[in-house]
C-alpha positions in Angstrom: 85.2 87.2 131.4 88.4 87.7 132.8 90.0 84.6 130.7 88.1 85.7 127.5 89.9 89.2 127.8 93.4 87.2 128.6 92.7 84.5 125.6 92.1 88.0 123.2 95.3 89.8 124.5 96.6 86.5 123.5 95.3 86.4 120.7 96.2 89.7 119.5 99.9 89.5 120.3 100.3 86.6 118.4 98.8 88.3 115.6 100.7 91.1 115.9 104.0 88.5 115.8 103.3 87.2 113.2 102.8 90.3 110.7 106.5 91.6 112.1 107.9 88.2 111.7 106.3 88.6 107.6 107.8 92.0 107.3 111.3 90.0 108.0 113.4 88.8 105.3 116.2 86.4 105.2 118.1 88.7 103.1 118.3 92.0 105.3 118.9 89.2 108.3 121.8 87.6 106.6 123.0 91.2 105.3 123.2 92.8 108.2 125.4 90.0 109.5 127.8 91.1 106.8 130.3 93.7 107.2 129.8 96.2 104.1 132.4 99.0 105.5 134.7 98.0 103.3 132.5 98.5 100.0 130.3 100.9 101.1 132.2 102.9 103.6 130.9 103.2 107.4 128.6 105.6 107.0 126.5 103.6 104.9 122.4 104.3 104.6 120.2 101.3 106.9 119.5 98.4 105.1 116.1 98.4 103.0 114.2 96.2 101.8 114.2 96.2 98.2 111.4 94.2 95.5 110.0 90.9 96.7 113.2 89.0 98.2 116.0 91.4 98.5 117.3 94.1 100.3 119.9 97.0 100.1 122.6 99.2 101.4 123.3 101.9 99.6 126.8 104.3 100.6 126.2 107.7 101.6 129.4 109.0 100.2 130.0 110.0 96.5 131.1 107.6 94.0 130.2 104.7 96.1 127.2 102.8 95.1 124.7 100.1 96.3 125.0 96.2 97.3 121.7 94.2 96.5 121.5 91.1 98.5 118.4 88.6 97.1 117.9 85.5 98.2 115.1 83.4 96.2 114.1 80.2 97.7 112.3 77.4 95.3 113.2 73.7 94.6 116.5 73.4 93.6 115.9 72.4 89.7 113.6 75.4 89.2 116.5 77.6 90.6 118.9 76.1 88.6 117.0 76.5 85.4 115.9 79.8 86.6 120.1 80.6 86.4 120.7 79.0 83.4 118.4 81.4 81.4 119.8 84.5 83.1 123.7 83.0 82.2 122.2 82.4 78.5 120.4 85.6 78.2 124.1 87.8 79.4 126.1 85.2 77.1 124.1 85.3 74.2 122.0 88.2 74.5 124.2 91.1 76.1 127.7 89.4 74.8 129.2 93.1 73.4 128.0 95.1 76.8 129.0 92.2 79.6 131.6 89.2 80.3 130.1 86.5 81.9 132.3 84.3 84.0 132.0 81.1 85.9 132.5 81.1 89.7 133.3 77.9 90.7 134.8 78.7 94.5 131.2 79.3 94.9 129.5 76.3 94.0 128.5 74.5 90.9 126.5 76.3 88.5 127.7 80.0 90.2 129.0 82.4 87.6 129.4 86.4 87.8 128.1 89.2 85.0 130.5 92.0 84.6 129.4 95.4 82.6 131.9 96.4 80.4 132.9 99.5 79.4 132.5 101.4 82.0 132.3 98.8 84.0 129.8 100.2 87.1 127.8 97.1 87.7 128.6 93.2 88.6 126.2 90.6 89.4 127.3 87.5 91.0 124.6 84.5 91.1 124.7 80.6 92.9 123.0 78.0 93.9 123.2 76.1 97.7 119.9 73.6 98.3 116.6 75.9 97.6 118.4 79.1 98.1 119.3 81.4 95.4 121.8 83.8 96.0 121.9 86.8 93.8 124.6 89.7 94.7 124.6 93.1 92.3 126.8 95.9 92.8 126.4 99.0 91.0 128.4 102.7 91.3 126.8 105.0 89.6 129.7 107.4 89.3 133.6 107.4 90.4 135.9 104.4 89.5 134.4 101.6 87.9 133.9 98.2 90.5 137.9 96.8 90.3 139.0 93.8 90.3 139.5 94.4 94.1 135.9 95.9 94.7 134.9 92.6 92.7 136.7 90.4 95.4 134.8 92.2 98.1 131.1 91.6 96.5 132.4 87.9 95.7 132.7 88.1 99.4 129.4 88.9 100.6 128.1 86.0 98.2 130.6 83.4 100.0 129.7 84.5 103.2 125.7 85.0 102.2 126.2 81.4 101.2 127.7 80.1 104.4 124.9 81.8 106.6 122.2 80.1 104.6 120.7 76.5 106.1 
């Protein structure tokens, strides 16, 4: 009796393991590797998860905004086509609201979406193996994501990248 009990505890810890270990995603573990301080202040909110594959920190202080981290995993031509119509749909589709640009420091295939206008949201997609990388920015009010607050999102996707197997 005594081992059946021990073989259930067992039993229900690894259980219990394995629903926390579901609840984990590779983009909140590789984001909160990455310092955000610089683009989102200190005092930024906890990370969250956020849809099916990302997750988020969001700046507590006015006129800063939110980093989306996603990380899509798939085989490596179904990503790549997957890219391809998102850098077709922004150059063909949404040509007069964004500029579309390639990113080749981050790999082949990587390019960046940058609103215009007002210029309050950037998107910065690549490819490494069966990992998609997807970085957004967005501010909803204050200055409009600079060239410099571009650099620092370009960042997190380099070092995203480099974390990934």
């Amino acid at each position: 009796m005594k081992t059946i009990r021990q073989c259930g505890f067992l039993m229900l810890m690894l259980i219990s393991s394995l629903c926390i270990a579901q609840g984990q995603r590779l983009s909140c573990d590789i984001l909160k590797q990455i310092d955000l301080k610089p683009l989102l202040g200190a005092d930024h909110d906890p990370l969250a998860a956020f849809g099916q594959a990302a997750c988020q920190a969001e700046s507590k202080a006015i006129g800063r905004g939110l980093v989306v981290l996603t990380i899509e995993q798939g085989a490596p031509v179904d990503l790549k086509k997957g890219m391809d119509s998102i850098r077709g749909l922004n150059t063909k589709q949404l040509a007069k609201e964004v500029t579309v640009a390639a990113e080749p420091d981050l790999g082949p295939g990587a390019f960046s979406v940058r609103e215009k206008g007002e210029g309050r949201k950037a998107e910065i997609y690549a490819v490494k193996g069966s990992h998609a990388v997807i970085v957004q920015g967005m501010w909803s009010i204050g200055p409009n994501i600079s060239d410099a607050i571009f650099a620092q999102l370009k960042g997190v996707a380099q070092a995203a990248l480099a974390k990934l197997p």
